[in-house]
BARO-863963 format. One record per residue (C-alpha): residue number from 1; residue in one letter; chain; y, z, x. Coordinates in nm, 4 decimals. Example, Ala and Ser with C-alpha at 12.3 -4.5 7.8 and 13.67 -1.06 7.14 Angstrom:
<nodes>
1,A,A,-0.4500,0.7800,1.2300
2,S,A,-0.1060,0.7140,1.3670
</nodes>
This chain:
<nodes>
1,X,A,-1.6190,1.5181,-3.6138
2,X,A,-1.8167,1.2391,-3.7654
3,X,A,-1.9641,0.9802,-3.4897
4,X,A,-1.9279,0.5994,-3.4920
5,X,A,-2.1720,0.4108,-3.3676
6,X,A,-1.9588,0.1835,-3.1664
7,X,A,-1.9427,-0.1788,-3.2513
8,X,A,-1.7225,-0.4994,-3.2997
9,X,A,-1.6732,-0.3622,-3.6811
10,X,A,-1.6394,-0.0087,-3.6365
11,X,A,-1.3278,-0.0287,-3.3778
12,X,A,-1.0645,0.0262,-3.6660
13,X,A,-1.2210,0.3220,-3.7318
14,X,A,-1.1974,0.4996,-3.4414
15,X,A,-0.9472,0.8247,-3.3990
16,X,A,-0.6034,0.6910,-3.2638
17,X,A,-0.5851,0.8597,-2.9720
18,X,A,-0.8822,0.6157,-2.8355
19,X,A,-0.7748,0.2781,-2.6770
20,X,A,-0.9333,0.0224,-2.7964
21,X,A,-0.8900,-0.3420,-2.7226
22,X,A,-0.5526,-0.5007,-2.8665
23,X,A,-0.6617,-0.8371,-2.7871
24,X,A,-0.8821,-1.1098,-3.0235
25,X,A,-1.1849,-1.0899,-2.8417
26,X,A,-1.3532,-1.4258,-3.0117
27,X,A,-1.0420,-1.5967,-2.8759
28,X,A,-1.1721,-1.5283,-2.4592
29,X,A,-1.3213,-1.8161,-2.2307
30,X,A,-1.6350,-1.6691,-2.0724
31,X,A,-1.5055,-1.7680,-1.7431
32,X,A,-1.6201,-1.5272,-1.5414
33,X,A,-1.9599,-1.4564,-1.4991
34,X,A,-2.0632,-1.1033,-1.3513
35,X,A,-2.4094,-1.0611,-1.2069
36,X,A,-2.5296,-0.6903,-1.2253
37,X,A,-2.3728,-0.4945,-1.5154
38,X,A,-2.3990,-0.1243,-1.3950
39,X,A,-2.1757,0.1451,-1.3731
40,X,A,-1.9038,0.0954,-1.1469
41,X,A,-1.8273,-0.2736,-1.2820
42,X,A,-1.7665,-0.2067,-1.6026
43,X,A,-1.5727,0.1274,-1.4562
44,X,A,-1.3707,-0.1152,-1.2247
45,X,A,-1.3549,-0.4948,-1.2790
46,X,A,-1.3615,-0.4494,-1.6188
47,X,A,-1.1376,-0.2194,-1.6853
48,X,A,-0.8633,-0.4439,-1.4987
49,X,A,-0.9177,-0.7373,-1.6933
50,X,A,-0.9372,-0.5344,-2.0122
51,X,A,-0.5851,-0.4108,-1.8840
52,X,A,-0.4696,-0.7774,-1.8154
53,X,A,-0.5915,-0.9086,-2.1697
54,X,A,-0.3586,-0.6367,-2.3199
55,X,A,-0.0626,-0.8534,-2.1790
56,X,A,-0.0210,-1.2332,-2.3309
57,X,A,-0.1371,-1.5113,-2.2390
58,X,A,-0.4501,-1.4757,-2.0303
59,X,A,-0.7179,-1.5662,-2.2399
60,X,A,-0.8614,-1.8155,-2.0619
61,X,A,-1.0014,-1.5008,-1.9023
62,X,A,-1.3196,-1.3378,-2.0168
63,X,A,-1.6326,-1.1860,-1.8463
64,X,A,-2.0245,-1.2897,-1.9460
65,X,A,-2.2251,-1.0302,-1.7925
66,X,A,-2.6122,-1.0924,-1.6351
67,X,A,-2.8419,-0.9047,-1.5776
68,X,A,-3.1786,-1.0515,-1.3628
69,X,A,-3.3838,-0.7676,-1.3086
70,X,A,-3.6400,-0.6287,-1.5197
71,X,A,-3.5043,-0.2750,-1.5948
72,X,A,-3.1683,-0.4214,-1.7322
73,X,A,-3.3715,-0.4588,-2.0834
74,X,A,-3.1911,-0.0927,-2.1432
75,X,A,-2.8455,-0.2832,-2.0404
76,X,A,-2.9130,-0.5608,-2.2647
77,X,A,-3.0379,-0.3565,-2.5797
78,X,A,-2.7171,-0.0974,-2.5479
79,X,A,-2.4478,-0.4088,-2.4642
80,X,A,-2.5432,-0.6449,-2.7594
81,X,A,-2.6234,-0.3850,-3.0247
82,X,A,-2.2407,-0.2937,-2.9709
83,X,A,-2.1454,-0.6625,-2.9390
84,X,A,-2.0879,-0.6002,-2.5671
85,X,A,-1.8251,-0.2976,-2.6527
86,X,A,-1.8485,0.0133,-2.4306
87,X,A,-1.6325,0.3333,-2.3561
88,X,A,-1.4693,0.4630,-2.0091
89,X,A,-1.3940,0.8348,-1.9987
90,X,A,-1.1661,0.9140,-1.7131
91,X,A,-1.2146,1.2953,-1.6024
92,X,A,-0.9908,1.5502,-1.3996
93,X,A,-0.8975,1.8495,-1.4151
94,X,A,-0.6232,1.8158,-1.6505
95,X,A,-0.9008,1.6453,-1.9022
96,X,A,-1.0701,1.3789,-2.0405
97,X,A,-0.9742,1.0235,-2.1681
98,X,A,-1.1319,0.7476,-2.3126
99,X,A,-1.1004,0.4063,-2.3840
100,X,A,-1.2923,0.1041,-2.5409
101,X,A,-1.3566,-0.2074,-2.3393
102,X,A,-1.3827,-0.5265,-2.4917
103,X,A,-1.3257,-0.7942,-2.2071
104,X,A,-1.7062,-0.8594,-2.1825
105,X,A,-1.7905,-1.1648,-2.4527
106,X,A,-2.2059,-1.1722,-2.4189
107,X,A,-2.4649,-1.0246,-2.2193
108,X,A,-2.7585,-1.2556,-2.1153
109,X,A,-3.1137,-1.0906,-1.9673
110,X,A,-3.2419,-1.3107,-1.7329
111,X,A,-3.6009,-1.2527,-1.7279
112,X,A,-3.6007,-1.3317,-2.1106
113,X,A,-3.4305,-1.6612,-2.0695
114,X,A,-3.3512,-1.7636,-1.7226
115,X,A,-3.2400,-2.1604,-1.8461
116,X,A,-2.9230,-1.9461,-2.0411
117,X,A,-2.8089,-1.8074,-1.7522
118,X,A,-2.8349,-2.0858,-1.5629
119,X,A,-2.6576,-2.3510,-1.8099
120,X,A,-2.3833,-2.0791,-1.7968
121,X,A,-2.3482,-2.0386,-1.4649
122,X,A,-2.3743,-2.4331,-1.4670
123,X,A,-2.0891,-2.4465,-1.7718
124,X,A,-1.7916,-2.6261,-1.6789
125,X,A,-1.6174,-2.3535,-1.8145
126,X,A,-1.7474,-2.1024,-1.5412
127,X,A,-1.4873,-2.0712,-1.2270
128,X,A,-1.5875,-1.7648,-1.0944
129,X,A,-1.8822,-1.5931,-1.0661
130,X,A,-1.8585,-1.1898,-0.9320
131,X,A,-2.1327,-0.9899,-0.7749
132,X,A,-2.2175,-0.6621,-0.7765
133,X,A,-2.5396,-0.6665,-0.6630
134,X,A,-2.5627,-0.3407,-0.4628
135,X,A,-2.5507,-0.3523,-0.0549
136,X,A,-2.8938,-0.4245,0.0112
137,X,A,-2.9092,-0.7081,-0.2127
138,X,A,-2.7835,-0.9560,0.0422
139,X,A,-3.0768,-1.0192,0.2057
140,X,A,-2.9354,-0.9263,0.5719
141,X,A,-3.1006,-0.8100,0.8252
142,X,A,-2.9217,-0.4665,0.9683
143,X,A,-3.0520,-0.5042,1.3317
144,X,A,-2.9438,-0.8736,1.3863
145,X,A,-2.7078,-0.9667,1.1119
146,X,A,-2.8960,-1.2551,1.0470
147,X,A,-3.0335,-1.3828,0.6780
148,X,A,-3.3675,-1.2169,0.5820
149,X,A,-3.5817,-1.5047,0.5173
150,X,A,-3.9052,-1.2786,0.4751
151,X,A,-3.7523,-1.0818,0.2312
152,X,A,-4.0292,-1.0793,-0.0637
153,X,A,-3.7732,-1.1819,-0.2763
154,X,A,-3.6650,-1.5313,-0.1147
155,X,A,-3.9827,-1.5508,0.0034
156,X,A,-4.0437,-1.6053,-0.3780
157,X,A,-3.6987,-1.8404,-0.4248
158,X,A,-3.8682,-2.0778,-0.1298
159,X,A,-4.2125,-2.1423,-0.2910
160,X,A,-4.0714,-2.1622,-0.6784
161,X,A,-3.6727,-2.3009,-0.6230
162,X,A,-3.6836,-2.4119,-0.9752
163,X,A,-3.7895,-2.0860,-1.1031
164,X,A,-3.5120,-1.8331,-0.9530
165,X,A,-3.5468,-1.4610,-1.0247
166,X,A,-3.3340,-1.3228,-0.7485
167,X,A,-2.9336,-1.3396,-0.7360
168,X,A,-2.9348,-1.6150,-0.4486
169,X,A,-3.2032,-1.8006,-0.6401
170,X,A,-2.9940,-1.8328,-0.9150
171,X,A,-2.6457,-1.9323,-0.7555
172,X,A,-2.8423,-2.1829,-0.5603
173,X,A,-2.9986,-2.3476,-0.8803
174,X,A,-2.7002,-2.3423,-1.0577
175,X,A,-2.5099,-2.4678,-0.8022
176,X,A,-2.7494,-2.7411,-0.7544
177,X,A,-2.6937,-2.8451,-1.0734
178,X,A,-2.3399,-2.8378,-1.0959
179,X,A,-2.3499,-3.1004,-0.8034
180,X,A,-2.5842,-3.3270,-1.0163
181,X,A,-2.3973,-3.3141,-1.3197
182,X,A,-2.0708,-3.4084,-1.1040
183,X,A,-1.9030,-3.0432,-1.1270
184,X,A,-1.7404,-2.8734,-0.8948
185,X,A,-1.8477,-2.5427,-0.7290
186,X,A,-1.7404,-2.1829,-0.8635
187,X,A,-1.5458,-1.9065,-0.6826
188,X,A,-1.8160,-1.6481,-0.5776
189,X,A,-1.6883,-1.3020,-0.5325
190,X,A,-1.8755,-1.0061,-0.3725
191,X,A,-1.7509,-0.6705,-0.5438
192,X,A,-2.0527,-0.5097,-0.3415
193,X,A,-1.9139,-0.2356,-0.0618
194,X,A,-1.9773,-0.4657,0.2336
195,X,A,-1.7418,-0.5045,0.5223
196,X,A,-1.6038,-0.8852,0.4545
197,X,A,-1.7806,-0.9316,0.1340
198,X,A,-1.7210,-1.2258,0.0534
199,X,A,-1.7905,-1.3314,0.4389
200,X,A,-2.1476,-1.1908,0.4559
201,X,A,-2.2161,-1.3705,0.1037
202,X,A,-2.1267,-1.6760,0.2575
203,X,A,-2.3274,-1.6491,0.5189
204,X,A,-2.6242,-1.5185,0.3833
205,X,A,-2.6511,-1.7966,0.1289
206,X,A,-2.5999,-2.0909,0.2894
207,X,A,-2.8553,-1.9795,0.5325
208,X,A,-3.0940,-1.9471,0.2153
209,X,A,-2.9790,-2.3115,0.0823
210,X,A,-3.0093,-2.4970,0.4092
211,X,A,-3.3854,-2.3521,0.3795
212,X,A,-3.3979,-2.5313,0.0498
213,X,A,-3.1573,-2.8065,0.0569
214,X,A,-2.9386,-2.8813,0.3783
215,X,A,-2.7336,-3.1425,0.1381
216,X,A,-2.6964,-2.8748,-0.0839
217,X,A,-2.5647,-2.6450,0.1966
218,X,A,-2.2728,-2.8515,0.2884
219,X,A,-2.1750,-2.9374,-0.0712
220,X,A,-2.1255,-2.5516,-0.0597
221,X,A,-2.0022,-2.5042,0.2313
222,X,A,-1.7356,-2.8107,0.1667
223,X,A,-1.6507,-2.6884,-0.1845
224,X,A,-1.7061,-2.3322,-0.2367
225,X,A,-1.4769,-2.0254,-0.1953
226,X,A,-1.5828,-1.6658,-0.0767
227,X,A,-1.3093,-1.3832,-0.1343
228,X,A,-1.3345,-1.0773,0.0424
229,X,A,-1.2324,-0.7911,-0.1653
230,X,A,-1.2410,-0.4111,-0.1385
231,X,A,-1.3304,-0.2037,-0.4302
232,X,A,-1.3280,0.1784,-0.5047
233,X,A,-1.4021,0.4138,-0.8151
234,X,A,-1.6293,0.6935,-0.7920
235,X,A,-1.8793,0.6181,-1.0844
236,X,A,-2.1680,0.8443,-1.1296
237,X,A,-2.4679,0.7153,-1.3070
238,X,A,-2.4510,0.7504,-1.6664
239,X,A,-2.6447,1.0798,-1.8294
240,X,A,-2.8151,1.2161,-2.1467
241,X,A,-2.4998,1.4650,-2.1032
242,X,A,-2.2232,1.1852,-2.0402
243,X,A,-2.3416,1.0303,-2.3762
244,X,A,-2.3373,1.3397,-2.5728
245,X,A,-2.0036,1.4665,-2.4347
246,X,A,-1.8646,1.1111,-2.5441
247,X,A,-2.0371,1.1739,-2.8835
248,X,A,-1.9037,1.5444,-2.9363
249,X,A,-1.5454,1.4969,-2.8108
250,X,A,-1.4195,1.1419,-2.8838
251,X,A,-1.6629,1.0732,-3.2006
252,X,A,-1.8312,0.7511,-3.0828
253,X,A,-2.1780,0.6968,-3.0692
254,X,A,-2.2203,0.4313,-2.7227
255,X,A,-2.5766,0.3503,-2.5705
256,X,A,-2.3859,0.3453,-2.2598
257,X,A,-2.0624,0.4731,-2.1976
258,X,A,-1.9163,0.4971,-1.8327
259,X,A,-1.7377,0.8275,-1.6781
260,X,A,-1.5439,0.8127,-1.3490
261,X,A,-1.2305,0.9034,-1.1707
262,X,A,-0.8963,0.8619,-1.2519
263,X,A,-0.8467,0.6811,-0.9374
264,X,A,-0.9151,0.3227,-0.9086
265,X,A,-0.7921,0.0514,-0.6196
266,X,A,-0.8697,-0.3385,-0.5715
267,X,A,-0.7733,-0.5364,-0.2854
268,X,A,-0.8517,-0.9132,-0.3261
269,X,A,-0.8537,-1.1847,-0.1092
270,X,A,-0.6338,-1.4560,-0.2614
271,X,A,-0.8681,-1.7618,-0.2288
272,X,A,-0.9318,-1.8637,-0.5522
273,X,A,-0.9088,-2.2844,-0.5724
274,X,A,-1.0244,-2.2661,-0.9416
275,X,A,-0.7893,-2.0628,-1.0355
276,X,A,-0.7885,-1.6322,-1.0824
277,X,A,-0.6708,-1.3789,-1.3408
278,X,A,-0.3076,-1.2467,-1.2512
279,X,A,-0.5106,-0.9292,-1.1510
280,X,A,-0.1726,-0.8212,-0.9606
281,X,A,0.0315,-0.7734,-1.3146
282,X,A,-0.2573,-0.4502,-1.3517
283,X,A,-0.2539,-0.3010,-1.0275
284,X,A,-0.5212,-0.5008,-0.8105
285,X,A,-0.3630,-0.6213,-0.4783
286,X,A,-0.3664,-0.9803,-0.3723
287,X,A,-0.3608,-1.0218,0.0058
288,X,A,-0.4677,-1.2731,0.2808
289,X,A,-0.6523,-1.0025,0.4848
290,X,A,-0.8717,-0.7507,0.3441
291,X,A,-1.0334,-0.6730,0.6052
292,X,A,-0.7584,-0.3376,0.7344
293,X,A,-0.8680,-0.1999,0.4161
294,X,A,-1.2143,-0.2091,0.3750
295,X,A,-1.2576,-0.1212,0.7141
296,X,A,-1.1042,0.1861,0.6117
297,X,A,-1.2762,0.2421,0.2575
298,X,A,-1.5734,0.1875,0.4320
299,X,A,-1.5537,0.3922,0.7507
300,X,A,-1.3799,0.6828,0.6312
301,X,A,-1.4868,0.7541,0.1995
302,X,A,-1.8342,0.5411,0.2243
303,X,A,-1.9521,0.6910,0.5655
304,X,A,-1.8330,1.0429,0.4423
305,X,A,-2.0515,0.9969,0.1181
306,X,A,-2.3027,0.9508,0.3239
307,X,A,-2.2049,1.2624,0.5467
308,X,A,-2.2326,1.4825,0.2188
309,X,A,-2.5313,1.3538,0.0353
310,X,A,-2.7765,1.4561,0.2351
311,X,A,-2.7190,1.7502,0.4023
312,X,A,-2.5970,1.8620,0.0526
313,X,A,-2.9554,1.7920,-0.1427
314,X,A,-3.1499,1.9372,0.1521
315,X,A,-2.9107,2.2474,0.0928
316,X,A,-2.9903,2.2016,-0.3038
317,X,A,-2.6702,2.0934,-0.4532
318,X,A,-2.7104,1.8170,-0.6977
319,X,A,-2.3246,1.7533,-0.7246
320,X,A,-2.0766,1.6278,-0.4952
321,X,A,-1.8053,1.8707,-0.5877
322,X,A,-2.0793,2.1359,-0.5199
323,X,A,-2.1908,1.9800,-0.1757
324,X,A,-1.7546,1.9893,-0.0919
325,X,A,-1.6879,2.3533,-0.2107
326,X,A,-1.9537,2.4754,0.0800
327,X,A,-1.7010,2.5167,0.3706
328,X,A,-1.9625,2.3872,0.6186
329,X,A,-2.0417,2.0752,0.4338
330,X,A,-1.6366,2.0544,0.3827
331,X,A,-1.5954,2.0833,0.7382
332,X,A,-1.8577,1.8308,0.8334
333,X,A,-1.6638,1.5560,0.6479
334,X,A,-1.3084,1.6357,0.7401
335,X,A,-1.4039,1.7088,1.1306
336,X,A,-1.6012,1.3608,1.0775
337,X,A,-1.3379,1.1355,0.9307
338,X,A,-1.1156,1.2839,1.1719
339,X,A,-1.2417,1.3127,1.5219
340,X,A,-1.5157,1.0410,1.5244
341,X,A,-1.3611,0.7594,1.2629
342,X,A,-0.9997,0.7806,1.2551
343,X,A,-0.9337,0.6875,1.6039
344,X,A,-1.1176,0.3746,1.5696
345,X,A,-0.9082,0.2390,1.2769
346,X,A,-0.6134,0.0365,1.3409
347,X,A,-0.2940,0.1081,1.0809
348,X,A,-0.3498,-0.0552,0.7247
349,X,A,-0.0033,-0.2052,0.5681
350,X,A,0.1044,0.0319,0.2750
351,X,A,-0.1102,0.2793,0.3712
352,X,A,-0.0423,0.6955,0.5498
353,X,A,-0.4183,0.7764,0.7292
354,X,A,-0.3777,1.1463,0.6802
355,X,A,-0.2620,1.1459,0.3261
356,X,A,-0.5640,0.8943,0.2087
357,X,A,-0.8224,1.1662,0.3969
358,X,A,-0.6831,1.4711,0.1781
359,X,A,-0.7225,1.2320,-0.1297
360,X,A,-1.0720,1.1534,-0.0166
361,X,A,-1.1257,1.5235,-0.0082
362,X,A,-0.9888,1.5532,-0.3533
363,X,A,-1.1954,1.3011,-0.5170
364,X,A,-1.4917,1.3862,-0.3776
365,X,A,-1.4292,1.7870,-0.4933
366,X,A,-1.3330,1.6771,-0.8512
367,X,A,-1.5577,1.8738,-1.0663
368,X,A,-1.4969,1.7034,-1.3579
369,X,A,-1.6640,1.3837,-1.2514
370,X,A,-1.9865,1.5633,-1.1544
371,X,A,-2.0954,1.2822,-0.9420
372,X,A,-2.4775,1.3045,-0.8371
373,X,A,-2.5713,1.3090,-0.4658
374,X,A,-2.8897,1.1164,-0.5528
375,X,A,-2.6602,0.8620,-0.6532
376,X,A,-2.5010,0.8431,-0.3375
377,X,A,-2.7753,0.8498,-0.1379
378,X,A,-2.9308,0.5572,-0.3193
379,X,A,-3.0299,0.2508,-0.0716
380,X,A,-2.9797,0.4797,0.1876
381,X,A,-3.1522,0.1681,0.4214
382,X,A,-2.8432,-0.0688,0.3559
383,X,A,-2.6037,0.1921,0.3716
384,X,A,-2.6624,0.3977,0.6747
385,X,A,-2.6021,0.0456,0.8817
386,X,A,-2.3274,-0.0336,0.6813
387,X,A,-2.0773,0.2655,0.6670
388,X,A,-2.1920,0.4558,0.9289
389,X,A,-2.3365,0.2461,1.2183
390,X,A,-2.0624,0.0347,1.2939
391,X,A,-1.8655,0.3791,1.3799
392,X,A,-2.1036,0.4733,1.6087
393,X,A,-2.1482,0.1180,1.8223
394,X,A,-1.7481,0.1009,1.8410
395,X,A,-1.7112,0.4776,1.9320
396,X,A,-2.0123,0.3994,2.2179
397,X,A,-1.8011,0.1372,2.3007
398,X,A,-1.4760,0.3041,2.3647
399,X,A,-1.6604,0.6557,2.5124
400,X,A,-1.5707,0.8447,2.1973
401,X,A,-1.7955,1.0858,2.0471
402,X,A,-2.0675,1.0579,1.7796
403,X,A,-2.2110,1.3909,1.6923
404,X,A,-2.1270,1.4238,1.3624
405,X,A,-2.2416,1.0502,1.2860
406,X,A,-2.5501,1.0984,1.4420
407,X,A,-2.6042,1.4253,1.2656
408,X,A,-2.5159,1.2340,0.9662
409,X,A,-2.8404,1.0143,1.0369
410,X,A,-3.0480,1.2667,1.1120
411,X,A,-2.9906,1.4222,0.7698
412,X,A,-3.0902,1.0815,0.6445
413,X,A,-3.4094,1.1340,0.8289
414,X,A,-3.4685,1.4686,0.6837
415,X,A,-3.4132,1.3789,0.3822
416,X,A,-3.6681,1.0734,0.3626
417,X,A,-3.9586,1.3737,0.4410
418,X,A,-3.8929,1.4187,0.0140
419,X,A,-3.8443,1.7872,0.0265
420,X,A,-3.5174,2.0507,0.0260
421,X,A,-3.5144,2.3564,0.2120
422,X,A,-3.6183,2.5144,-0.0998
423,X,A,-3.9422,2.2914,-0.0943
424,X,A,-3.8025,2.1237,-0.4366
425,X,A,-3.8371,1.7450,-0.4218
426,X,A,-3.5977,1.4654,-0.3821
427,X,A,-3.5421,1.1457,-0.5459
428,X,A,-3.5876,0.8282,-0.2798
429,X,A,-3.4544,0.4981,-0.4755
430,X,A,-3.4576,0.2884,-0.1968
431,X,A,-3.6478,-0.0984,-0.1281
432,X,A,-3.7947,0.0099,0.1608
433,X,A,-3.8826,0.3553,0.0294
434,X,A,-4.2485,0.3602,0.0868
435,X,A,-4.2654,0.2678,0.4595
436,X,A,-3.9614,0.4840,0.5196
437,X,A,-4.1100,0.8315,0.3586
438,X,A,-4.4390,0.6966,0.5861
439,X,A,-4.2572,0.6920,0.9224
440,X,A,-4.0771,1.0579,0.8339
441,X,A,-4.3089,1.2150,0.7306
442,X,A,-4.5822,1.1374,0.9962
443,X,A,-4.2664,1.1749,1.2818
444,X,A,-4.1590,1.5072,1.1627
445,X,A,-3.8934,1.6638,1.3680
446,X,A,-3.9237,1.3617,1.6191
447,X,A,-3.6951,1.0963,1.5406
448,X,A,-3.8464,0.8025,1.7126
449,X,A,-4.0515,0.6084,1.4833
450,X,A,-3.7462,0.5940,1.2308
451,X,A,-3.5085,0.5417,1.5294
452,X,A,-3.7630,0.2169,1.6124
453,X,A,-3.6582,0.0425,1.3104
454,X,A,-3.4324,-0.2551,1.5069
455,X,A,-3.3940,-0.3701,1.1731
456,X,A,-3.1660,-0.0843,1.0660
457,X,A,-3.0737,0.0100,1.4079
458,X,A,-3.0066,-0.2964,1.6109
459,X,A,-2.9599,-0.2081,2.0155
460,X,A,-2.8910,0.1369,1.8937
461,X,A,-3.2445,0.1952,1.9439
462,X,A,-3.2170,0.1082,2.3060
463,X,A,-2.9000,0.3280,2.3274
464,X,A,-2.9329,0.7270,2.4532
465,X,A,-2.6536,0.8436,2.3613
466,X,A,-2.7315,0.7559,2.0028
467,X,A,-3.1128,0.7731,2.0178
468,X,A,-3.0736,1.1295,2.1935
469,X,A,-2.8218,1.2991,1.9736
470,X,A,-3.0077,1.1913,1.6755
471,X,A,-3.3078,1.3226,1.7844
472,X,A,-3.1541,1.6831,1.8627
473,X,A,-2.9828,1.6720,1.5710
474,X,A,-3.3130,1.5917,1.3777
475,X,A,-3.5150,1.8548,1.5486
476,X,A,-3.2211,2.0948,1.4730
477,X,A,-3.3160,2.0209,1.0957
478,X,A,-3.6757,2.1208,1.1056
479,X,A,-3.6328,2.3722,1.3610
480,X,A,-3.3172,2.5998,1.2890
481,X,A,-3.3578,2.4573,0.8937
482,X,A,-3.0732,2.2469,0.7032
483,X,A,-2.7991,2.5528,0.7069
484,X,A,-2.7809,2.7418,1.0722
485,X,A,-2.8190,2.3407,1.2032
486,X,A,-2.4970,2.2552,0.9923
487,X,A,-2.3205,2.5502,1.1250
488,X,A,-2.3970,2.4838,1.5149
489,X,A,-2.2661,2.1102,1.4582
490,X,A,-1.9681,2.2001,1.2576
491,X,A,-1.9208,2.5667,1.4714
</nodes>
């Protein structure tokens, strides 16, 4: 098979069997504008407006994607060399599919040409502008909940407000100037895995704008709607191998194509005063409380991702289905989500507990997707005190037990030391990574300089019960070594 290189001209020419947009993509309204074009957006949001374009009439729908930090050059060079075009393979075990996307119109680079992002986030045309900005880029912080205002980042945004670089910085400028020009405010919707989303962005920035403007604040806080929403799709990051396999089996040459999971769920908040895309006609549900769900999402397949990750690259798997197919590791997350999470979750409308689990189970053992547990374990910082900590407080709280969550921090801890039990090293992609391999490395197999971090752990590191297990767990780690400690916790 001869490959395409994939482009605006060369669609027609793909094989048949390929979806590829059916829509007249120079006929969309850029009205959505998407800040941070990775993986699992174009893998999720996307792909449901791509589905929605299909049907008639929704034109007045169409994404503009951003990208503000330096290493999105790569984004920007593979997005508008194939005027914005991209493919999805979906992979199981009964095979592989792909599709083209179209429903992304331009891609603007932000460090290039900050005033074009800007005017289009200030276009009159723009009514909603979605985030997906990773957890830690919220500027919260973990021990107190409250805005980060030392963050080096906003710390930045304060002294140059007219020169933005960060993802608040930007929404506050162009917000600013949709007030002066007499515009109303845009929908802002968090598609980041954060308990109420759209809640925390709220909160975070109009503690950043009354910093900079308090008039400003309250025009946003008068005028400007927050969603929650709850979004899953296992998306690994995108591969040398990913872009081959796309090349070899569906004859299409893409910078950057996406793989995932079949499976795919998106639970919106309906609070959308400037109007929404019918996401409901394509599978997305519209609610007025999110929050049943993404408690769930979060507690039971984020905190269980985290549960795997680690143990599994200090063991030496690189893969989640490899991590899952090692009965201890297996056991580890089942006996987690089962004894020490489940109890705390209240019923969610629509939705059977025991069947989601053995789905989670499922999806996380699908070989086909060959997710990365480096992936996973990326911002490890913002994640441990988002999917995992808020277990362990309410469990403390009701007298329920904790062992496998604090074993799952623990591995964490191991982890940051940089090294498997093979002595191979380990990737660390996390903001605070420097101070963080410091602290574990110099506490070893004691646990309480990295437990002294109130601004991960809160009280927690005034709590025993937490501090304690940790700590044995930990020791267990170095001690026993990664395996016979995984089979005394799981035994």
């Amino acid at each position: 098979m001869n490959a395409i290189a994939l482009n605006q001209a060369t669609l027609a020419q793909l094989p048949a069997s390929i979806q590829t947009p059916s829509y007249a993509r120079n006929t969309l309204t850029p009205s959505i504008v998407h800040i941070g074009v990775g993986g699992f957006y174009r893998a999720h949001q996307a792909v449901y407006l791509d589905d929605l374009l299909a049907l008639p009439g929704h034109e007045q729908w169409g994404y503009c994607g951003v990208g503000l930090l330096a290493h999105d050059a790569a984004m920007r060079d593979a997005m508008q060399s194939q005027d914005c075009l991209y493919t999805v393979v979906e992979r199981s075990a009964q095979g592989d599919t792909a599709r083209v996307i179209g429903c992304i119109g331009e891609y603007l680079y932000a460090p290039a040409n900050p005033q074009a992002v800007l005017e289009k986030l200030a276009d009159p045309a723009t009514r909603i502008v979605s985030l997906t900005i990773t957890e830690g880029g919220y500027y919260v912080n973990q021990g107190t909940g409250e805005f980060d205002a030392s963050h080096p980042d906003i710390v930045h945004e304060l002294a140059h407000p007219d020169a933005p670089r960060c993802s608040f910085g930007y929404l506050l400028a162009a917000l600013r100037l949709r007030r002066e020009r007499g515009l109303g405010p845009f929908t802002i919707m968090s598609c980041d895995n954060l308990q109420n989303n759209g809640e925390v962005t709220r909160t975070m920035l109009l503690a950043f704008a009354r910093l900079v403007d308090g008039e400003l604040a309250g025009w946003i806080e008068a005028g400007c709607a927050f969603p929650n929403s709850m979004v899953d799709r296992i998306t690994p990051a995108t591969t040398d191998e990913h872009r081959a396999m796309v090349s070899d089996s569906f004859g299409i040459i893409d910078a950057w194509p996406v793989v995932c999971e079949p499976f795919r769920q998106w639970v919106i908040e309906d609070a959308f005063p400037h109007g929404r895309p019918a996401w409901e006609l394509v599978g997305a549900q519209m609610t007025h409380d999110v929050l049943p769900y993404e408690k769930m999402k979060l507690r039971l397949l984020n905190a269980s991702h985290q549960a795997l990750c680690y143990i599994g690259m200090l063991l030496g798997y690189t893969y989640a289905h490899e991590a899952m197919a090692d009965a201890g590791i297996r056991q580890l997350v089942r006996r987690m989500m089962d004894i020490e999470v489940t109890p705390l979750l209240e019923e969610v409308e629509g939705i059977d507990l025991a069947s989601y689990k053995d789905t989670l189970i499922e999806r996380f053992s699908n070989p086909a997707v060959r997710d990365q547990l480096a992936r996973i374990g990326t911002e490890g910082s913002a994640r441990i005190p988002k999917f995992v900590l808020p277990s362990v407080r309410e469990a403390l709280q009701q007298g329920g037990p904790i062992e496998l969550l604090a074993f799952t921090v623990a591995c964490w801890f191991r982890y940051l030391e940089g090294h498997d039990e093979a002595g191979a090293g380990m990737p660390l992609n996390d903001p605070h990574a420097v101070r963080l391999r410091e602290l574990a490395l110099h506490g070893g197999s004691d646990a309480t300089a990295l437990l002294s971090l109130r601004e991960l752990f809160g009280e927690l590191s005034d709590t025993p019960a937490f501090t304690e297990s940790v700590s044995l767990s930990l020791a267990g780690l170095y001690n026993l070594g990664a395996r016979r400690a995984l089979d005394q916790i799981v035994a």
